[in-house]
C-alpha positions in Angstrom: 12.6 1.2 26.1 14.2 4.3 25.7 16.5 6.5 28.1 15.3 10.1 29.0 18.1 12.5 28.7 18.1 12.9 32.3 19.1 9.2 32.8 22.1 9.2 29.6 23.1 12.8 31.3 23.4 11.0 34.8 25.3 8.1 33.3 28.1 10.1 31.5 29.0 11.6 34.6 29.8 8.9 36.3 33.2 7.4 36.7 32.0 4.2 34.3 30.6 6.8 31.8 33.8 8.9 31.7 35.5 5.8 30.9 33.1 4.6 28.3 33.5 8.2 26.8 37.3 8.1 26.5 37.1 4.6 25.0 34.7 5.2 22.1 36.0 8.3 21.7 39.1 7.0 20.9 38.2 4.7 18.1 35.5 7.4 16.8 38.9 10.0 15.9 40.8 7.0 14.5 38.0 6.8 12.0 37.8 10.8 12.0 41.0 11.9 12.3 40.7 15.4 10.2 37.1 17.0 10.3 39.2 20.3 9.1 36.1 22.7 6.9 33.6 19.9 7.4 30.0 20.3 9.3 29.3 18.0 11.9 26.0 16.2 13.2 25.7 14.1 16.3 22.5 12.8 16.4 20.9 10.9 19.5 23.0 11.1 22.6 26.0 11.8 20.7 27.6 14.9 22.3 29.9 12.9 25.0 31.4 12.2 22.0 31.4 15.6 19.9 33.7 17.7 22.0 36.9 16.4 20.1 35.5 17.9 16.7 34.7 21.9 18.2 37.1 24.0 17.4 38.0 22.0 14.2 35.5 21.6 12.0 33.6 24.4 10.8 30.3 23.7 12.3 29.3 20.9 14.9 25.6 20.3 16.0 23.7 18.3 18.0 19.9 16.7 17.4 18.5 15.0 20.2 14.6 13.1 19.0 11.9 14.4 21.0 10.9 11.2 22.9 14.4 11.8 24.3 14.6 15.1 25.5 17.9 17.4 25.6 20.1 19.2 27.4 22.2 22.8 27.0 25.6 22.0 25.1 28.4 22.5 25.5 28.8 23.7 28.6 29.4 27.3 29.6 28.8 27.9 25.8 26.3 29.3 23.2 23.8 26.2 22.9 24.5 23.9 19.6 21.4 21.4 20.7 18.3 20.9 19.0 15.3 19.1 19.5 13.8 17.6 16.2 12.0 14.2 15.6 14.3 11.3 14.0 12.6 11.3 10.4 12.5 14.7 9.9 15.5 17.2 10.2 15.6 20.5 9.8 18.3 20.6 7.4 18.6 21.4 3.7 19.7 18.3 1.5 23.3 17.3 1.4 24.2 19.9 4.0 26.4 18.0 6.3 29.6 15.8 6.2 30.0 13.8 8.7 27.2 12.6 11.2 27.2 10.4 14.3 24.9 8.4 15.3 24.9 7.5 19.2 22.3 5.6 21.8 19.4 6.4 19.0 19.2 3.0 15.9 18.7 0.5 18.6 15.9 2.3 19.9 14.0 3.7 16.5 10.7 2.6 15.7 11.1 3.5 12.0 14.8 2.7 11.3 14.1 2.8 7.6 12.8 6.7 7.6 15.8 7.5 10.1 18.5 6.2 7.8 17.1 7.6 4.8 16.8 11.1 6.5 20.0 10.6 7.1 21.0 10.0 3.8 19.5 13.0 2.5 21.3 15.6 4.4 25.0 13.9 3.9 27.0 15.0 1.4 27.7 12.7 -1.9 31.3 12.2 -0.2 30.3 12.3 3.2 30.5 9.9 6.2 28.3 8.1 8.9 29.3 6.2 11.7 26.6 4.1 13.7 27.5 3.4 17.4 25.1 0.4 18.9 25.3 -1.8 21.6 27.0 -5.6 20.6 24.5 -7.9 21.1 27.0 -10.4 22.8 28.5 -8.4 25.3 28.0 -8.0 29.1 26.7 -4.2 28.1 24.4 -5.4 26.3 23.0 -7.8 29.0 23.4 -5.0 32.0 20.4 -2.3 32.7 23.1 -0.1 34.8 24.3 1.5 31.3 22.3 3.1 28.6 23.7 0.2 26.4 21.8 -2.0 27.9 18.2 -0.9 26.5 17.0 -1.0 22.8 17.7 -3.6 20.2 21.3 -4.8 20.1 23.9 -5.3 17.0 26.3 -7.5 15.7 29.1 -5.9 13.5 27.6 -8.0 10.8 23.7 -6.6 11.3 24.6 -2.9 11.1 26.8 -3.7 8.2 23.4 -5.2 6.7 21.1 -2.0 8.0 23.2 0.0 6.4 23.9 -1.6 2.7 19.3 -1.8 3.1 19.7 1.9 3.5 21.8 3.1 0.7 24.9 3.3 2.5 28.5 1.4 1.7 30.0 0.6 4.7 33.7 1.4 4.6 35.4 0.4 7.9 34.3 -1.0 11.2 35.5 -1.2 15.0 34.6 -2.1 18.6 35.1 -0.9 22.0 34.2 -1.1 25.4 35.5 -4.6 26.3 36.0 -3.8 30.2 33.5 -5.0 32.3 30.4 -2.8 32.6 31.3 -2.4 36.3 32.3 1.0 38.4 35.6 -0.5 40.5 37.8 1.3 40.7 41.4 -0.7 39.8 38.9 -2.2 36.8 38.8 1.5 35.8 42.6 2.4 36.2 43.1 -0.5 33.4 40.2 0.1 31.3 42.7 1.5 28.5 45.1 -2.0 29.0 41.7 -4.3 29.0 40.6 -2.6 26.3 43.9 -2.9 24.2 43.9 -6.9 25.3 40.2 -7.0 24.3 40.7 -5.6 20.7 43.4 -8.5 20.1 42.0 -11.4 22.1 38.2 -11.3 22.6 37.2 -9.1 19.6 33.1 -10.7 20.0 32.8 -9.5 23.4 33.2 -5.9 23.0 30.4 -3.3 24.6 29.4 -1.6 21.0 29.5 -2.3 17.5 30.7 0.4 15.2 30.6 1.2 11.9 31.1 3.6 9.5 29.8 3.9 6.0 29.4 6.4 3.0 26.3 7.4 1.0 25.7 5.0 -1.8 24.1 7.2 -5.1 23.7 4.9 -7.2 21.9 1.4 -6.4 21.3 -1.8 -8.6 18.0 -1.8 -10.3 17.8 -5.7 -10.0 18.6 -8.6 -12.2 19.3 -7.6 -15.6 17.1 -8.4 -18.2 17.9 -11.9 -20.3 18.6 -11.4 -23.8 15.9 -12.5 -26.2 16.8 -15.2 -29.0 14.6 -17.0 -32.2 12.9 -20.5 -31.7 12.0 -21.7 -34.7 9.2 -24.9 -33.9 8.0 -27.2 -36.5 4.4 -27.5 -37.1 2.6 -29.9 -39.4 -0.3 -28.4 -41.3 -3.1 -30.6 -42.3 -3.6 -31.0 -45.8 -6.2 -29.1 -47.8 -9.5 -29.8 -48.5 -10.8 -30.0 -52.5 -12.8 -27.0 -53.4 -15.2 -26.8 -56.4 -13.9 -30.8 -57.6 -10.1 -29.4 -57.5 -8.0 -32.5 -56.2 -5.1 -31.2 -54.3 -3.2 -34.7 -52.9 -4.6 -37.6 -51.8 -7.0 -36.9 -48.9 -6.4 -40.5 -48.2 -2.9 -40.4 -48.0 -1.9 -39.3 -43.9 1.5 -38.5 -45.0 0.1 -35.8 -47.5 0.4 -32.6 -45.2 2.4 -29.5 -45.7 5.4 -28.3 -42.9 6.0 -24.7 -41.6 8.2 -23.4 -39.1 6.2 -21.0 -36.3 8.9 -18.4 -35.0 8.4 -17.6 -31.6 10.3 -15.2 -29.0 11.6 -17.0 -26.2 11.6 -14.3 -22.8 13.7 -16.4 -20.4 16.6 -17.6 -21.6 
């Protein structure tokens, strides 16, 4: 089941989403710490988490799939949003260089098509981070956050996705390790829990996150064995008489000529 835009909206503004904002956000600008020249794409729900990059990187925009719906961003500004379906994006190939996924894997019916749509528009040295919900986490577990709908992911799994995609994952992280719960002294040490979290409980965390770059060339499968000679014996029978010529003793069973039969052996 998938949010409506309405619902992700709602949640942001609430004291739990601001939180949930500041945390991923943080670890998001570890990973992108200098976006100077580059084009951005958020994809998804992703602009909670875009804000960081305006003003820095040359371009930043925002899809949102249609089954989602979208909203006017940024605020007060000229609108960067567009509404486009997942597999198909109205960009020219290798025309972006960093894009963000956010709230939009763990609910695609046709992951494969997404990721390679994806792959088309990055750059050859470009970036893409995935942000999903950890599938052993209270977040995951909890319908009063958008990470609770859609399919969950380990670390691990949206390593995998991605290396099935064409992409090289480079670097991972997690976040959200306070409670998905909106008290308030919970909230005042969400950046403390979150700092013991990292260190202590690393499994638990809310999201899985990970970042990968665009793989161009991939393996064509197992190389092909080098063929070698077998040489196999073969006894030939002996030779019949023809027109009262003798040739050996057609008693004799010993009387038969040898050859070798070369054949090409494909497997070894």
């Amino acid at each position: 089941m998938r949010q409506d835009v309405v619902d992700l909206h709602r949640f942001y503004a609430t004291s739990l989403g601001q939180a949930a904002r500041r945390l991923i956000r943080r670890r998001l600008r570890l990973m992108w710490s200098d976006v100077r020249g580059m084009r951005v794409l958020g994809f998804g729900y992703a602009t909670p988490y875009l804000r960081p990059f305006l003003g820095e990187a040359e371009r930043v925009m925002a899809f949102m799939p249609a089954p989602q719906g979208c909203v006017h961003w940024p605020a007060g500004e000229s609108n960067q949003v567009a509404l486009t379906e997942e597999t198909m994006l109205p960009l020219p190939d290798s025309s972006v260089d960093r894009i963000l996924l956010v709230h939009l894997v763990e609910h695609s019916d046709s992951q494969r098509r997404l990721m390679r749509e994806c792959w088309r528009v990055l750059t050859p040295n470009g970036r893409i981070v995935v942000v999903t919900p950890n599938r052993s986490s209270l977040w995951s577990w909890s319908e009063n956050t958008p990470f609770g709908f859609g399919h969950p992911y380990s670390v691990s799994q949206l390593q995998n996705l991605m290396r099935e995609n064409m992409f090289l994952p480079v670097q991972h992280s997690r976040a959200l390790f306070l409670p998905p719960t909106r008290n308030r002294f919970l909230l005042r040490w969400s950046q403390g829990i979150e700092n013991v979290g990292s260190r202590l409980f690393k499994a638990f965390a809310g999201v899985s996150i990970v970042e990968a770059g665009k793989q161009l060339y991939a393996s064509t499968g197992t190389p092909q064995h080098k063929r070698r000679l077998v040489h196999i014996p073969v006894t030939v029978p002996p030779m019949r008489p023809v027109d009262g010529n003798q040739v050996g003793n057609n008693n004799d069973p010993h009387d038969a000529r040898s050859t070798t039969l070369t054949m090409v052996d494909k497997d070894s």
